[in-house]
C-alpha positions in Angstrom: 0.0 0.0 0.0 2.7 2.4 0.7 4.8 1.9 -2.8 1.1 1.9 -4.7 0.7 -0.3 -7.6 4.4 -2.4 -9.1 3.7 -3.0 -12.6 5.2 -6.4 -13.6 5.0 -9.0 -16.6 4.8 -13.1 -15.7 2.9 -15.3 -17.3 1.2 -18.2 -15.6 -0.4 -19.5 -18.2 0.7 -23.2 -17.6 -0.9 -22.7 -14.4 -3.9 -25.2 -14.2 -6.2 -23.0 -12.1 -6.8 -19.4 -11.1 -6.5 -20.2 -7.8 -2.8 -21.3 -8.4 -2.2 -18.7 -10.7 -3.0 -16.0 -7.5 -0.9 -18.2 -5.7 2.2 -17.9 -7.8 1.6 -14.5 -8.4 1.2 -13.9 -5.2 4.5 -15.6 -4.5 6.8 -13.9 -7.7 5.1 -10.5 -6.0 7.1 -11.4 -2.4 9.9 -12.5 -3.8 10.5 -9.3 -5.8 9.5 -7.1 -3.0 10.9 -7.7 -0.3 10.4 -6.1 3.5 14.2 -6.0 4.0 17.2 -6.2 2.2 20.7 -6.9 3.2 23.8 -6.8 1.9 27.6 -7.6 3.1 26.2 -10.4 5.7 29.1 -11.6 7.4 28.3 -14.6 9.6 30.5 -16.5 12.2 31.4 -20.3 10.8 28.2 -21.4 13.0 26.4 -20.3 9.9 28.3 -22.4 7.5 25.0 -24.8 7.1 23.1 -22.0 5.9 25.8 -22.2 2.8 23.6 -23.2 -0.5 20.3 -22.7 1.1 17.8 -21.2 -1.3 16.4 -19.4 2.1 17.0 -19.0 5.4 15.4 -17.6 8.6 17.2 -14.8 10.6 16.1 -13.2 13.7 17.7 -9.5 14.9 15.8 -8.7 17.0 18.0 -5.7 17.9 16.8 -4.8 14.1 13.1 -5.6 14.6 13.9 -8.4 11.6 12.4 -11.9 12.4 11.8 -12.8 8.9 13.0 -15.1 5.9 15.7 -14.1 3.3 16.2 -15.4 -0.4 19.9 -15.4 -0.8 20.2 -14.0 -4.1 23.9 -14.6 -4.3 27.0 -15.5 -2.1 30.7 -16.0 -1.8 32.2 -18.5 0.7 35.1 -16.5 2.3 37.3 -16.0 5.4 38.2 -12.6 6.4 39.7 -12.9 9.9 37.0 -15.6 11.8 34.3 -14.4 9.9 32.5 -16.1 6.7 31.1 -13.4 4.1 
């Protein structure tokens, strides 16, 4: 409501229903809006599972952020005792 109306192109025609189609939609529409965005994440090597995970859960709550991030990229890198 706040960013008004986001004008996009997909195409669920394959879809078998309108009901999924909604769904999807609904779904492509998250994904490409997101509530929060972060970049530069550097996480200690307790995080190392979350390595090749399509999504993962993070809660800061010194943030206000208790939410679920796509990773949209990553690198798998030391810097001091840190992975980035």
């Amino acid at each position: 409501a706040v960013q008004g109306v986001i004008e996009t192109e997909k195409s669920f025609i394959a879809a078998p229903s309108h009901s999924q189609s909604r769904r999807l939609a609904k779904i492509a529409m998250a994904k490409g809006n997101p509530r929060f965005r972060i970049a530069g994440l550097r996480l200690s090597p307790a995080g190392l599972p979350a390595y090749g995970e399509p999504t993962v859960a993070l809660n800061l709550p010194s943030f206000g952020i208790n939410t679920t991030f796509a990773i949209m990229r990553g690198t798998l890198a030391m810097s001091g005792n840190a992975l980035t």
